[in-house]
Backbone as numpy.savetxt, mean C-alpha at the origin, in Angstrom:
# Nx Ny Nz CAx CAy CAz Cx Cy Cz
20.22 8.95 -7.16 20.23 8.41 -5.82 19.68 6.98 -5.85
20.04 6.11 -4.79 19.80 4.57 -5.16 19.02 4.74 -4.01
18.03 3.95 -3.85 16.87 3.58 -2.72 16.73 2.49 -3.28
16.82 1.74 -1.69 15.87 0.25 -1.59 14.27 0.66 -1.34
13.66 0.09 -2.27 12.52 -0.33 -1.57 12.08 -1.55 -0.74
11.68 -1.49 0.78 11.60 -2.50 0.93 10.05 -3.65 1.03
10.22 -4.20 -0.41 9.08 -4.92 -0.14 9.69 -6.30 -1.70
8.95 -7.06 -1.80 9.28 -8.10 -2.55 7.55 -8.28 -3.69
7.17 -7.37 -3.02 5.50 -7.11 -4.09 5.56 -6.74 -5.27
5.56 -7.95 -6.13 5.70 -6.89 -7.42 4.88 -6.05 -8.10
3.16 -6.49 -7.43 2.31 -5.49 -8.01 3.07 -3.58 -7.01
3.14 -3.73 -5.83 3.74 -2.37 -5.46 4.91 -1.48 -6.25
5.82 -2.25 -6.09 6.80 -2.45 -7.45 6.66 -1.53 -8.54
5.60 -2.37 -9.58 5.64 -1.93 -10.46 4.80 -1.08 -10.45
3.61 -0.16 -9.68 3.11 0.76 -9.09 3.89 2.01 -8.90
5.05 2.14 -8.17 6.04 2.83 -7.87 6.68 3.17 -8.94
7.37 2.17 -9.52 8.39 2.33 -10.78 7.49 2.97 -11.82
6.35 3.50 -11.80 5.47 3.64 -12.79 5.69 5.25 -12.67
5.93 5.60 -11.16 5.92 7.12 -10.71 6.67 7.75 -10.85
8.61 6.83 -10.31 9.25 7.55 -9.95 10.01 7.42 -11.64
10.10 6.69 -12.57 10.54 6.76 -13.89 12.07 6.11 -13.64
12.81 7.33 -13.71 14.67 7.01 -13.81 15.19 7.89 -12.99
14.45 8.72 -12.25 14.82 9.80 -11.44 15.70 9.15 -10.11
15.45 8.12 -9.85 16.33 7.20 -8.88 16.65 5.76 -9.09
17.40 5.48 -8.77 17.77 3.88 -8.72 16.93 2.97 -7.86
16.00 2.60 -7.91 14.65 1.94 -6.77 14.64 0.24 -7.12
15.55 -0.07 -5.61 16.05 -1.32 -5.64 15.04 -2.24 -4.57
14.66 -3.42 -5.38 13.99 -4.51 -4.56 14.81 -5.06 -3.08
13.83 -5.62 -2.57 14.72 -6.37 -1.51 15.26 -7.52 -1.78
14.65 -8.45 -3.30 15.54 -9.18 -3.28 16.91 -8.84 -4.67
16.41 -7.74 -5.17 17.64 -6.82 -5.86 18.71 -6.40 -5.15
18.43 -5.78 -3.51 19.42 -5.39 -2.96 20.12 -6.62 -1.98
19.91 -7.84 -2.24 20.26 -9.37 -1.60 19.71 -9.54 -0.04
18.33 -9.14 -0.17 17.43 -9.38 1.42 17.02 -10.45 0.94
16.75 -11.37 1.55 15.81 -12.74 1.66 15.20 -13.07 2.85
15.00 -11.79 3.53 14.03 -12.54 4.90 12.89 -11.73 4.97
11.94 -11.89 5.38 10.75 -11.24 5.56 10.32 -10.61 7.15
10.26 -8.85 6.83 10.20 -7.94 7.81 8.80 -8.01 9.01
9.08 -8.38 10.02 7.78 -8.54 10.57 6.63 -7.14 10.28
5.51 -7.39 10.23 4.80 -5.95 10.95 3.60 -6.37 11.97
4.89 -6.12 13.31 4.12 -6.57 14.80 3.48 -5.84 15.18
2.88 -4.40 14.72 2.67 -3.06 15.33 0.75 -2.92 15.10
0.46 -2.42 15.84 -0.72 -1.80 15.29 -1.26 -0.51 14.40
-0.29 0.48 14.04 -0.37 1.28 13.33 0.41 1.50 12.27
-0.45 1.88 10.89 0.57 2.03 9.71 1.66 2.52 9.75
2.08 3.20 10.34 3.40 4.14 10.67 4.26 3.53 11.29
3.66 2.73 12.43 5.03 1.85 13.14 5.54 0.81 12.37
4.33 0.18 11.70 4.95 -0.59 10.67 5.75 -0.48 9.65
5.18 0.78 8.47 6.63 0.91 8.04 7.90 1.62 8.34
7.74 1.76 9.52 8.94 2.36 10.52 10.44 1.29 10.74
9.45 0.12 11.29 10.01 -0.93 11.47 10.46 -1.90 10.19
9.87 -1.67 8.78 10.80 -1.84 7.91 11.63 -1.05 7.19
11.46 -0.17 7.43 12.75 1.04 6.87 13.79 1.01 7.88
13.77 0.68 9.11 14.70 0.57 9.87 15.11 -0.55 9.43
15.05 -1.55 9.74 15.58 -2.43 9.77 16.38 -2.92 8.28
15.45 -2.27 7.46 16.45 -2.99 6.12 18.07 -1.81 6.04
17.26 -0.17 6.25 18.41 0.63 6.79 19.61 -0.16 7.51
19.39 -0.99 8.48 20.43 -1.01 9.62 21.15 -2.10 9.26
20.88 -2.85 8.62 21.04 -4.39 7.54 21.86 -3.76 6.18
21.61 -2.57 5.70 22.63 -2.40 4.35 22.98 -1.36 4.66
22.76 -0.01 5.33 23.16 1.55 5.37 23.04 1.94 3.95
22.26 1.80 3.04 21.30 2.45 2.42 20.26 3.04 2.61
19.80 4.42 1.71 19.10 4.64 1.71 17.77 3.79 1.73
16.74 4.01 2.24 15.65 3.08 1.79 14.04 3.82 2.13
12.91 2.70 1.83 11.37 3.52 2.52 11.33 1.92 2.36
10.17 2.06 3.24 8.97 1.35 3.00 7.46 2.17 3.68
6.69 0.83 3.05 5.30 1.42 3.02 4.36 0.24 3.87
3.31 0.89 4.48 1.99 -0.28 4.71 1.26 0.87 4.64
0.21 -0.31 4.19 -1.07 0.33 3.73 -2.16 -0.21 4.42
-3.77 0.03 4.54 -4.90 -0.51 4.55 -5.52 -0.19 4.16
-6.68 -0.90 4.00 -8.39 -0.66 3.66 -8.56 -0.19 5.19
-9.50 1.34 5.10 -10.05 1.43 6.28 -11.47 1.65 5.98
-12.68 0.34 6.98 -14.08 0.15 6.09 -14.68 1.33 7.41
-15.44 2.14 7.16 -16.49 2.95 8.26 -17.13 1.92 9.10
-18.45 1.22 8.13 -19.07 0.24 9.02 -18.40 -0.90 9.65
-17.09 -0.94 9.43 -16.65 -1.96 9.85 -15.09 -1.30 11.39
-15.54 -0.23 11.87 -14.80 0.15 13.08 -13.56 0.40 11.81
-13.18 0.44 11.14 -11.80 0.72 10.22 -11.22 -0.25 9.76
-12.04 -1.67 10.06 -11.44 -2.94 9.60 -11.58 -2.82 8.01
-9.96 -3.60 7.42 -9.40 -4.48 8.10 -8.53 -3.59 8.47
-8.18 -2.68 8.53 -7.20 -1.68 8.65 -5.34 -2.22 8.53
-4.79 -2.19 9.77 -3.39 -2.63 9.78 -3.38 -3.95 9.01
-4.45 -4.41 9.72 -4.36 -6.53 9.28 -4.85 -6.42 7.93
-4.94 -5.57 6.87 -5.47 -5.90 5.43 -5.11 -6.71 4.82
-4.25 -7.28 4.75 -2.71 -8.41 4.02 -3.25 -9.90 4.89
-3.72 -9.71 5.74 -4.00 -11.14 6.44 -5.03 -10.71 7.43
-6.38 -10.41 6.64 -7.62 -9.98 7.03 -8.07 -11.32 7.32
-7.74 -12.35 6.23 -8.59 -13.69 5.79 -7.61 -14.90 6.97
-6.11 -14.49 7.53 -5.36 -15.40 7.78 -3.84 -15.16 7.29
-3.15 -15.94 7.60 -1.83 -16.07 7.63 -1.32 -15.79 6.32
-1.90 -16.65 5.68 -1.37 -17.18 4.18 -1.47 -15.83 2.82
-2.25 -14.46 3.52 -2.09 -13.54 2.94 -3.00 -13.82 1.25
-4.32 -14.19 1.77 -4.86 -14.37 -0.05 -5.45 -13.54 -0.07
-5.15 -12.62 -1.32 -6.14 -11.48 -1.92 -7.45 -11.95 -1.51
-8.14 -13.26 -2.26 -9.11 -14.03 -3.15 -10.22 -13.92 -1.53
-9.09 -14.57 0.18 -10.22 -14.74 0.83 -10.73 -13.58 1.55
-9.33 -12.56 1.51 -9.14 -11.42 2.11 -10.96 -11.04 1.70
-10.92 -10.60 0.03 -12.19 -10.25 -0.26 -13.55 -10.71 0.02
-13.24 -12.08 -0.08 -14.40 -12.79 0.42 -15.15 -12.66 1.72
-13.94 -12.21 2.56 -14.34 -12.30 4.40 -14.67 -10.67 4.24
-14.13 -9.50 3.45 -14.73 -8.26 3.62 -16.11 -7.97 3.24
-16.31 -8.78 1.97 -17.86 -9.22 1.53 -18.90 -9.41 2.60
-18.69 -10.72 3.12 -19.45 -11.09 3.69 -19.31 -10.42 5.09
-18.85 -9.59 5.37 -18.84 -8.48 6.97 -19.14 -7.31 6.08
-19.42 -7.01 5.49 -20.43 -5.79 4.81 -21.89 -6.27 4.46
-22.44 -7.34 4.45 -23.57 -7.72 3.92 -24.40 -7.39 5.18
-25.40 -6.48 4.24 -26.61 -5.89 5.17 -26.09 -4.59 6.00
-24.71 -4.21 5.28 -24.68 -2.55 6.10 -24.72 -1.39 5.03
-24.99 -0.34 4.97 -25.86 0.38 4.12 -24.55 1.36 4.04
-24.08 1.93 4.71 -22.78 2.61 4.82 -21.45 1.65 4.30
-21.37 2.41 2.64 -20.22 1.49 2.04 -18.95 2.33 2.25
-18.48 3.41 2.88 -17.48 4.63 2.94 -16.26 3.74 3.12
-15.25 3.79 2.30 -14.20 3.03 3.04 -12.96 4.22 2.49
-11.67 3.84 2.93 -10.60 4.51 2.36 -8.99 3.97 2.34
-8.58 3.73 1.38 -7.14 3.14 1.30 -6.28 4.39 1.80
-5.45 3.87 3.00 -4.29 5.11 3.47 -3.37 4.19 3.55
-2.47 4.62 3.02 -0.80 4.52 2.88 0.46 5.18 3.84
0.81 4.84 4.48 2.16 5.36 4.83 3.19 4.93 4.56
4.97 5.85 4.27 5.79 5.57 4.05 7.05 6.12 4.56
7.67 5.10 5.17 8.60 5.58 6.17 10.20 5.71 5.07
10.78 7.02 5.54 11.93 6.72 4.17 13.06 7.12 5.11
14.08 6.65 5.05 15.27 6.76 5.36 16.37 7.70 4.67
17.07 8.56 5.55 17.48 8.90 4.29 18.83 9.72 5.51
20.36 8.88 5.49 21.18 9.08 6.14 21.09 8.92 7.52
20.43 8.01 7.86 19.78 7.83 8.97 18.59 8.48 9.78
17.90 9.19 9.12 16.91 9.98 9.30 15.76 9.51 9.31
14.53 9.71 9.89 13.29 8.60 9.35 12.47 10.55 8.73
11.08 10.29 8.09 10.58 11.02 7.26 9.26 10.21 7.09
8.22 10.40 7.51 6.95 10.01 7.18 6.03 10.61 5.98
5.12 10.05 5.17 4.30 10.23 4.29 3.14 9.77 3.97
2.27 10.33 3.95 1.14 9.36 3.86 0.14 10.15 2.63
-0.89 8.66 2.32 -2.05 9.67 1.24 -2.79 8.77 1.39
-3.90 9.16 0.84 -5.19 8.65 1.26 -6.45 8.84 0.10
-7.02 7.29 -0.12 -7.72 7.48 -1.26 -9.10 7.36 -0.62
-10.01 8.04 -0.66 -11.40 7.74 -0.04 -12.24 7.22 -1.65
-13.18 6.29 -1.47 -14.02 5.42 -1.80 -15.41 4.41 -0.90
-15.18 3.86 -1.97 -16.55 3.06 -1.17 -16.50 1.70 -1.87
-17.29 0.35 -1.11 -17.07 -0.95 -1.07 -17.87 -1.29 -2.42
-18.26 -1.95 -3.36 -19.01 -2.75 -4.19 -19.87 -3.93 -3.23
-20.75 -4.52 -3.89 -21.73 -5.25 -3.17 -20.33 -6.76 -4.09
-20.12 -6.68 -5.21 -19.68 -8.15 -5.33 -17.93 -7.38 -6.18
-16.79 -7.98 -6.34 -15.72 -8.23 -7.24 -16.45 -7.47 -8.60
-15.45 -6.65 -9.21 -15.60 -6.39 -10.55 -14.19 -6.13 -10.90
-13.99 -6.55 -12.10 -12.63 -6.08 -12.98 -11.33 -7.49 -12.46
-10.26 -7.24 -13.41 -9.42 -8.32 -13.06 -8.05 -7.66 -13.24
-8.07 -6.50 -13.32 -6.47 -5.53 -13.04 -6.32 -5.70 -11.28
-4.74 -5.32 -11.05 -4.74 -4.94 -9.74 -4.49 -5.92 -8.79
-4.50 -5.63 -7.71 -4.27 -6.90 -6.71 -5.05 -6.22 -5.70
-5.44 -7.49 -4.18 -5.45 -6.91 -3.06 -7.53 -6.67 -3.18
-7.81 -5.73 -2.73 -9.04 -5.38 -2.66 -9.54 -4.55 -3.83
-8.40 -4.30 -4.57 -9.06 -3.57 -6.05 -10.27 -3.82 -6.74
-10.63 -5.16 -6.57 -11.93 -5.73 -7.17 -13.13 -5.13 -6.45
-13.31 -4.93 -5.22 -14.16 -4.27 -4.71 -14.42 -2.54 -4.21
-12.90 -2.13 -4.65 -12.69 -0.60 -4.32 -13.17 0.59 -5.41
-13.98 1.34 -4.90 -14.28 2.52 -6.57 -14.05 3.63 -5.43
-12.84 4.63 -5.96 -12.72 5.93 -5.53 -13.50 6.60 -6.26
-13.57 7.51 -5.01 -13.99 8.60 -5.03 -14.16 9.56 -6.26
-15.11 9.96 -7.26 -15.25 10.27 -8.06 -15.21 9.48 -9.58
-15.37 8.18 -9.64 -15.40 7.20 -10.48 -16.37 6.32 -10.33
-16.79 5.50 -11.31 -17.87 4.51 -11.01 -17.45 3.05 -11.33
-15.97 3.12 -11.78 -15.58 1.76 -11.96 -14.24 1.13 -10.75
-14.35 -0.07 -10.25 -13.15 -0.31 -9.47 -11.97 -0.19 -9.70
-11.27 -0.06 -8.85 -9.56 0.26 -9.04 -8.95 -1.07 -10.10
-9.49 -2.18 -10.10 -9.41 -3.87 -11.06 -10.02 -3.21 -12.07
-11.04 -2.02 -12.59 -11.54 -2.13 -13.69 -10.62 -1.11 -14.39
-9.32 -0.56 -14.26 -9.05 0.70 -14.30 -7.89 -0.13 -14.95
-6.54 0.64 -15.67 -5.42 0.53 -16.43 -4.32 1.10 -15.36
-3.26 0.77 -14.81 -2.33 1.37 -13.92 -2.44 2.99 -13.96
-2.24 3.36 -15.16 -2.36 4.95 -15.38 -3.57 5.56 -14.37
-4.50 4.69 -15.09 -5.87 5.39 -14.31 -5.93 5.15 -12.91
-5.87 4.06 -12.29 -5.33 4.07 -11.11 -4.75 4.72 -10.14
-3.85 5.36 -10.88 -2.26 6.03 -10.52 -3.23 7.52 -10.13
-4.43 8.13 -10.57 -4.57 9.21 -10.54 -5.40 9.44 -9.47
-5.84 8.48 -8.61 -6.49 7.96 -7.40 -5.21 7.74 -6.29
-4.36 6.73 -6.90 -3.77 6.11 -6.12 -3.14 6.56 -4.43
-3.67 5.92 -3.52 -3.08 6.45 -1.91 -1.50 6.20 -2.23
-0.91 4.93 -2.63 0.12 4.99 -2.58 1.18 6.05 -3.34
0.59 6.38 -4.43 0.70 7.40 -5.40 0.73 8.62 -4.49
-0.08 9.11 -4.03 -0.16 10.54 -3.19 0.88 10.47 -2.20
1.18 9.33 -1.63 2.58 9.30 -0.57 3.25 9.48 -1.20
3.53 8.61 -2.09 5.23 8.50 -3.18 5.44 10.01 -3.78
4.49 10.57 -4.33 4.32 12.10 -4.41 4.90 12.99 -3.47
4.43 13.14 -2.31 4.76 13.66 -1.15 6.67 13.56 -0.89
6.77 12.01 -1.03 8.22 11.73 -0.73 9.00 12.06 -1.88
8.60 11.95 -2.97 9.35 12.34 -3.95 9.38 14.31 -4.09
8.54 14.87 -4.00 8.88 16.04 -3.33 9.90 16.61 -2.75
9.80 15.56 -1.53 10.89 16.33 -0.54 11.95 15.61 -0.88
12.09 14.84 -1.74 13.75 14.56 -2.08 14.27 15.18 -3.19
13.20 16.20 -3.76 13.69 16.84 -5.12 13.82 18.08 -4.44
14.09 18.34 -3.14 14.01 20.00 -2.46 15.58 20.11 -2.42
């Protein structure tokens, strides 16, 4: 079966392709000839990747998913939550993203945070939701240089090193996005 994925991330990308192997044909957006970038106007993970599985759906009538994700911090009301990707601003930098979560954790004692994923998949015009969820907790500073995004400061749940200090594999056995793609890959092997 051929699926678009729709995103142009290659750390997600190659995250995914790590899971699903050869079991499907899992086509980029700019593999499947998209070149525009999908808004996400919504406030909740779900509408968001709702609104890009539709839309790349309705643009090729392929199969397709997409995904959004966040950091959701406790002490911080669930921030950055939806806005994780442009916590820091527009321009979408890992580097300030972290910097501005840093410094809005300094001096709160409650580090609980949790990466949740959803993924909206298409499939003959059908929508199909999925989600997973990695619970962890914040670091006081950056450690490790794998990974993208907030990895430098993220250690799940049952580990003592960050998701940046970890090898994709190891990652993968945590991974929120991993536990969705799981889920969806499931129900397309039923």
């Amino acid at each position: 079966m051929k699926l678009i994925f729709a995103t142009n991330n290659k750390h997600k990308i190659d995250e995914l392709k790590a899971v699903v192997g050869s079991k499907f044909e899992l086509l980029t957006l700019s593999e499947a000839g998209i070149d525009q970038d999908i808004p996400e106007p919504h406030d909740t993970l779900e509408a968001n990747a709702s609104e890009k599985s539709k839309t790349i759906y309705n643009l090729t009538g392929i199969n397709c998913f997409a995904d959004d994700t966040g950091l959701e911090v406790k002490a911080l009301d669930g921030e950055p939550g939806v806005k994780s990707a442009r916590y820091a601003g527009d321009e979408r930098s890992f580097e300030k993203n972290t910097e501005k979560l840093l410094q809005n954790m300094v001096g709160k004692t409650n580090r609980k945070a949790r990466f949740r994923s959803v993924i909206s998949l298409i499939i003959d015009g059908n929508e199909f939701l999925f989600e997973g969820i990695c619970n962890g907790t914040i670091t006081d500073q950056p450690r490790g240089d794998k990974g993208f995004g907030y990895d430098p400061v993220f250690v799940p749940e049952g580990e003592s090193r960050t998701f940046a200090e970890m090898s994709m594999r190891e990652k993968n056995i945590f991974n929120h996005r991993r536990k969705a793609m799981d889920k969806l890959l499931q129900f397309l092997n039923q």
